[in-house]
C-alpha positions as CSV (number, residue, x, y, z in Angstrom):
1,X,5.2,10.2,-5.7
2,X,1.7,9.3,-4.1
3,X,-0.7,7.3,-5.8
4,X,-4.1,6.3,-4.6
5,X,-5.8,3.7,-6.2
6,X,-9.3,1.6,-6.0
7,X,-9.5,-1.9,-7.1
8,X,-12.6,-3.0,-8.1
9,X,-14.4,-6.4,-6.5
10,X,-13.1,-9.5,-8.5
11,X,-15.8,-12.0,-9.7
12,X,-15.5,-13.9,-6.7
13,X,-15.2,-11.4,-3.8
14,X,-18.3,-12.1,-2.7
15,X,-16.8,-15.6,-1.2
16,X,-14.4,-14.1,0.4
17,X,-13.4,-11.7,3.7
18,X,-11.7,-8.6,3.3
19,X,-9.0,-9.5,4.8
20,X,-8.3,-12.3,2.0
21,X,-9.3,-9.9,-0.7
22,X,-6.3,-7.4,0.8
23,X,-4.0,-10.4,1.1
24,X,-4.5,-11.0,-2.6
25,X,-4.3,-7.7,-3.7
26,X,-0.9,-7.9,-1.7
27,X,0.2,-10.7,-2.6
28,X,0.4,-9.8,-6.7
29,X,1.8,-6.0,-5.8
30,X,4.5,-7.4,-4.0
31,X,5.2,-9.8,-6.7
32,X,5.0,-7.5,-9.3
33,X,7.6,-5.3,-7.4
34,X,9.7,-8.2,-6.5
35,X,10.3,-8.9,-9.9
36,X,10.3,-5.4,-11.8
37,X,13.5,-5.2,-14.0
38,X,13.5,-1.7,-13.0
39,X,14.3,-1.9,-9.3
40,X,17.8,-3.6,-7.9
41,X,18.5,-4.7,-4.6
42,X,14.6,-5.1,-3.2
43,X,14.0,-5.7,0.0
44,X,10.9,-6.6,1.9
45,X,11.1,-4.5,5.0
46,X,7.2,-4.6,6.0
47,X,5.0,-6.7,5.5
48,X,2.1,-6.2,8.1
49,X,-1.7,-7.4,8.5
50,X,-3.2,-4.5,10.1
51,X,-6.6,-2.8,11.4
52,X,-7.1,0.8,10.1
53,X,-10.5,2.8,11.3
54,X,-11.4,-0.7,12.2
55,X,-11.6,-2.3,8.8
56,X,-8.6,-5.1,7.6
57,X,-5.8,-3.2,5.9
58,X,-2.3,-4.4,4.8
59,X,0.8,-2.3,5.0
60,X,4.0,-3.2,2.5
61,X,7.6,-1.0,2.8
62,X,10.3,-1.9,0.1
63,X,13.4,-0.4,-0.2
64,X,15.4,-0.8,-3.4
65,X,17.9,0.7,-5.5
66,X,16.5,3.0,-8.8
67,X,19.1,4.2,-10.9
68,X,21.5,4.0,-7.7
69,X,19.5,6.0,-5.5
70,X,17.5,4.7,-2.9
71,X,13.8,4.4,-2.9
72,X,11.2,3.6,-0.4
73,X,8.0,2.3,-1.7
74,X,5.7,2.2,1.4
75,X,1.4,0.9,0.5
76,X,-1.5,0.7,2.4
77,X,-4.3,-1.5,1.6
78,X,-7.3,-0.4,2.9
79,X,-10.9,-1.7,3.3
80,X,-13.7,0.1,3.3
81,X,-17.1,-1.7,3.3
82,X,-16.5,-4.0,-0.1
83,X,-14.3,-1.8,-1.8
84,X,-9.9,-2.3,-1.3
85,X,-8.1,0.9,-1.6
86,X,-4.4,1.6,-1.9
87,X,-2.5,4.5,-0.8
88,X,1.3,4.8,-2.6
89,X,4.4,6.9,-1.4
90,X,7.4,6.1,-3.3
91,X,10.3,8.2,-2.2
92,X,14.3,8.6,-2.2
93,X,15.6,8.5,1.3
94,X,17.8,11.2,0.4
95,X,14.3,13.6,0.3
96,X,14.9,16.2,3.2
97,X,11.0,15.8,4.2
98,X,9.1,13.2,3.2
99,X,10.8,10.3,4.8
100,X,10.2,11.9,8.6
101,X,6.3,12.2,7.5
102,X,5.2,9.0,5.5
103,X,4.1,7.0,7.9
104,X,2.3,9.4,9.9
105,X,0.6,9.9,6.3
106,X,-0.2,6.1,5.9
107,X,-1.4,6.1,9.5
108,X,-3.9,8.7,9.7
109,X,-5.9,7.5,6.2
110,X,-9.1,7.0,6.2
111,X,-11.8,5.9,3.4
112,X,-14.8,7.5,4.3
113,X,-18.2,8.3,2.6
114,X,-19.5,11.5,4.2
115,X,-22.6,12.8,3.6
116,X,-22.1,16.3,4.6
117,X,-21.5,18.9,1.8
């Protein structure tokens, strides 16, 4: 599964860098997949502060256990001007492809306004 999602500036994002805005944003994912019913055996693998196309990004990898089979949940939080981004691959090990390319994936995203048509 891939997900991509944009968060919208909180009330007080003005006050604050990127890079604490991404650490928030982190901060309540990882706690909100820390504590999921849904997932056994989690495990924090990556946890990483980051620069991505030049901008502060933030890069989580949990494994844990979903119905027995193993998952990888692997996020990037990216920031693009003052706007955070995430970019979700959730995937079971066992998957004959995806594992060898996900992070090449994560790596090579980029949030970009082009102007070209």
């Amino acid at each position: 599964t891939m997900l991509l999602t944009h968060f919208f500036p909180a009330s007080d994002a003005a006050s604050k860098t990127a890079a604490q805005c991404l650490d928030e944003i982190a901060a309540g994912f990882l706690d909100s997949i820390m504590t999921s019913a849904k997932l056994q055996e989690k495990e924090l693998q990556r946890n990483e502060s980051l620069q991505q196309n030049g901008s502060p990004a933030r890069r989580l990898t949990i494994r844990s256990l979903v119905n027995g089979r193993e998952i990888i949940t692997d996020t990037l939080f990216l920031s693009f001007k003052d706007d955070i981004w995430s970019i979700q691959l959730m995937y079971d090990t066992s998957d004959p492809i995806i594992p060898y390319h996900a992070t090449s994936l994560l790596d090579s995203a980029v949030i970009r306004m082009d102007t070209e048509e």
